[in-house]
N, C-alpha and C positions, 0 to 999 in steps of 0.2 A: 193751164191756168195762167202760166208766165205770158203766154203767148198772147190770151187774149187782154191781160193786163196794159202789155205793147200797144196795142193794137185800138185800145181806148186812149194811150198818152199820144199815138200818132194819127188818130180821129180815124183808122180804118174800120168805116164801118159795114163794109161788104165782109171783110174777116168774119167780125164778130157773128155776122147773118151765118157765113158758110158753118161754121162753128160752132151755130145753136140747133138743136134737136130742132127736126119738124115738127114734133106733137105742140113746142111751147112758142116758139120762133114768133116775131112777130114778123109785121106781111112788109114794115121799111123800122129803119131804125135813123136817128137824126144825132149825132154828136154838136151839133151847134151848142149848148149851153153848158157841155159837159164842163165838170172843172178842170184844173191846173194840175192832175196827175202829181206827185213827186216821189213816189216810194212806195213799195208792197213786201209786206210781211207774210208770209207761210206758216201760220200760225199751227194749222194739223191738217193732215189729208191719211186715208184710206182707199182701199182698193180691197171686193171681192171680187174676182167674177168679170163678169162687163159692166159693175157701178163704179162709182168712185166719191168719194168727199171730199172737198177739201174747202179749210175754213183758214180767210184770210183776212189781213187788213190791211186797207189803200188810203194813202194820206194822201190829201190834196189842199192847197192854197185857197184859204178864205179871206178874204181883205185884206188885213195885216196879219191876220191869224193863221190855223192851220184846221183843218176837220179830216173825218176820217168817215170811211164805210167799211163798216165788219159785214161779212157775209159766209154762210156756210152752205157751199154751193154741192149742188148732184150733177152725175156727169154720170154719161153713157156710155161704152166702146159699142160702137158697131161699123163691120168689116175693117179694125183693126184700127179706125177712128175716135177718136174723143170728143162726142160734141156736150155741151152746154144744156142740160137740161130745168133747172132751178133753184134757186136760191133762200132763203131767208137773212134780210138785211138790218141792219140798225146802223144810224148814222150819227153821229158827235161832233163836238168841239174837240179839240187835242188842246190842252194843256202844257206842254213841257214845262220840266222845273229846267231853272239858271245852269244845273249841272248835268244835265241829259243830253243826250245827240241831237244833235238839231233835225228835225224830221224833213231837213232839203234833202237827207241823201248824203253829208260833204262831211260825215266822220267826227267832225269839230263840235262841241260843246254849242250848245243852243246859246248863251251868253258872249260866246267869242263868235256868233257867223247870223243867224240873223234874228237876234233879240234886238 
């Protein structure tokens, strides 16, 4: 999941392809409009067998704001691979209060780095 996280903040979009299950994969993928990546949270993941879940959130830069995609994604091991198989998404506005970490990523209270 980390990897393909990377891999949307450095627009590789041949990764993501190799990545995703053939059954769901689409036939090209485009990162041109994607947003400003800053940060991914591990929110729960699972593993039996050759499935897996894992349910995360990716913050990224809207205007002056921040938004976010929660997704709780299914993944496949086959021959000893993890690809990408589908998700269920919901996407928001982020909020931070004055006293929370700022969601750049930079440790610093949201009021002292970029409120």
């Amino acid at each position: 999941m980390r990897s393909r996280y990377s891999a949307f903040v450095v627009g590789q979009a041949d990764y993501l392809l190799a990545t995703w299950h053939p059954s769901t994969r689409p036939g090209e993928l485009s990162l041109e409009q994607s947003p400003e990546w800053v940060s991914l949270s591990i929110l729960d993941s699972s593993e039996a067998g050759d499935t897996g879940q894992v349910h995360f959130r990716a913050v990224h830069r809207v205007g002056d704001g921040w938004g976010y995609l929660e997704e709780r994604s299914e993944f496949v091991r086959e021959q000893g691979r993890w690809f990408y198989v589908t998700g269920d998404t919901s996407e928001g506005q982020l909020k931070p209060g004055r006293n929370d970490r700022c969601p750049c990523g930079s440790g610093r209270k949201y009021k002292a780095c970029c409120l």
